[in-house]
FITI-181889 format. One record per residue (C-alpha): residue in three letters; x negated, y negated, z. Coordinates in nm, 4 decimals, m for minus. Each point is the difference from the previous one (the first is absolute). Example, Ala and Ser with C-alpha at 12.3 -4.5 7.8 and 13.67 -1.06 7.14 Angstrom:
2
fimar, X, Y, Z
ALA, m1.2300, 0.4500, 0.7800
SER, m0.1370, m0.3440, m0.0660
end
This chain:
75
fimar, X, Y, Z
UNK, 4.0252, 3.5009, m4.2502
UNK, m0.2599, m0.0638, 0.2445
UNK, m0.2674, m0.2139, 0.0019
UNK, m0.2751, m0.1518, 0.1694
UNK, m0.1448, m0.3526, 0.1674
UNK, m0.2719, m0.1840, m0.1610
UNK, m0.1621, m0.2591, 0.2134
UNK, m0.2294, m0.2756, m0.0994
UNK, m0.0955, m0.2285, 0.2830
UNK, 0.2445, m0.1153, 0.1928
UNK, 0.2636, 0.1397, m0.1982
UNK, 0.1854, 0.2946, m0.1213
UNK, 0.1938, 0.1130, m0.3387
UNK, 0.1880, 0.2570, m0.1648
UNK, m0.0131, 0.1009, m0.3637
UNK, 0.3434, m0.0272, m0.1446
UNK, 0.0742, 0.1838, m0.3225
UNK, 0.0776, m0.1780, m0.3101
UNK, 0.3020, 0.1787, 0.0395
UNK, 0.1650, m0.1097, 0.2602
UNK, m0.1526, m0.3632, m0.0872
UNK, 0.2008, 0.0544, m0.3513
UNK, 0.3058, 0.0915, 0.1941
UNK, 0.0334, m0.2981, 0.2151
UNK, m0.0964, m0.2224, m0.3156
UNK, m0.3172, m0.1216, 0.1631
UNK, m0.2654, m0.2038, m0.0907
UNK, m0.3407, m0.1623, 0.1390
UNK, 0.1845, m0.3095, 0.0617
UNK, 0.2729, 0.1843, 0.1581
UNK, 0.0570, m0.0822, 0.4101
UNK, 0.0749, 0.2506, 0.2175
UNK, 0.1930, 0.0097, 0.3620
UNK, m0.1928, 0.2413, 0.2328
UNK, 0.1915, 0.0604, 0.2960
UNK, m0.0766, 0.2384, 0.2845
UNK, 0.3322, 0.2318, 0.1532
UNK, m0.0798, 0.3024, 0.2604
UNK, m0.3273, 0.0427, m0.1010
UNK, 0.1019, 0.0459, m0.3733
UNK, m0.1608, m0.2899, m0.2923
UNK, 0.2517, m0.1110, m0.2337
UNK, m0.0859, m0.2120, m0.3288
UNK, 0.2599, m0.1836, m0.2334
UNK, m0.0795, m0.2484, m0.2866
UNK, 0.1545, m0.3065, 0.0535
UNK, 0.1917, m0.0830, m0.2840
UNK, m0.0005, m0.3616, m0.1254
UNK, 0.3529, m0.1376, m0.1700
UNK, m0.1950, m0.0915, m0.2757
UNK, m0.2690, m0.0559, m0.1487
UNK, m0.2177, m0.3343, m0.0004
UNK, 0.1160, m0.1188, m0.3580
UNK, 0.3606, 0.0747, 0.0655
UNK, m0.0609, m0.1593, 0.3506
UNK, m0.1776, m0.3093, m0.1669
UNK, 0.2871, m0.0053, m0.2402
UNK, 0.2652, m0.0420, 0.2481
UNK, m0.1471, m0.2567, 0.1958
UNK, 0.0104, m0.1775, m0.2889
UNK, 0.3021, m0.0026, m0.0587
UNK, 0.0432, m0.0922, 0.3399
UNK, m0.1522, m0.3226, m0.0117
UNK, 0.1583, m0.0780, m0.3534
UNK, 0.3409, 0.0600, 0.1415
UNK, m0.0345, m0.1356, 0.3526
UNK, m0.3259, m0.1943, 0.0601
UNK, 0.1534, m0.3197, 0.0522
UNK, 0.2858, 0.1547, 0.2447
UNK, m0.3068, 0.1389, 0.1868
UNK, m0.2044, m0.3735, 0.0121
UNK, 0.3320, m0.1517, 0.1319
UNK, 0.0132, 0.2890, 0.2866
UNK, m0.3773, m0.0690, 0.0884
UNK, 0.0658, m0.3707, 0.0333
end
């Protein structure tokens, strides 16, 4: 598949097919690592461990199980 540049201002894009977007399970939100190797562009979503609830969850639990082992260690 080939396609083209699109510039606006200062910067440039690439149209990516919904596709391919599908395929790597990507999103809006999603972040990307864009990474330059002998002259060829390389994107990869990062992927997160988890998601904000389940991280919010755990750190939760965290706290319940060890927050006062943690104030002691500050101290």
């Amino acid at each position: 598949m080939i396609k083209k540049l699109n510039k606006d201002g200062e910067h440039y894009s690439i149209q990516i097919d919904a596709k391919f977007v599908e395929a790597m399970k990507a999103t809006t939100a999603t972040e990307f690592e864009v990474e330059l190797n002998e002259g060829s562009l390389s994107i990869t979503p990062v992927k997160n461990c988890c998601s904000n609830d389940e991280f919010e969850e755990a750190l939760s639990d965290v706290h319940k199980r060890f927050g006062n082992a943690m104030k002691k260690l500050a101290e």
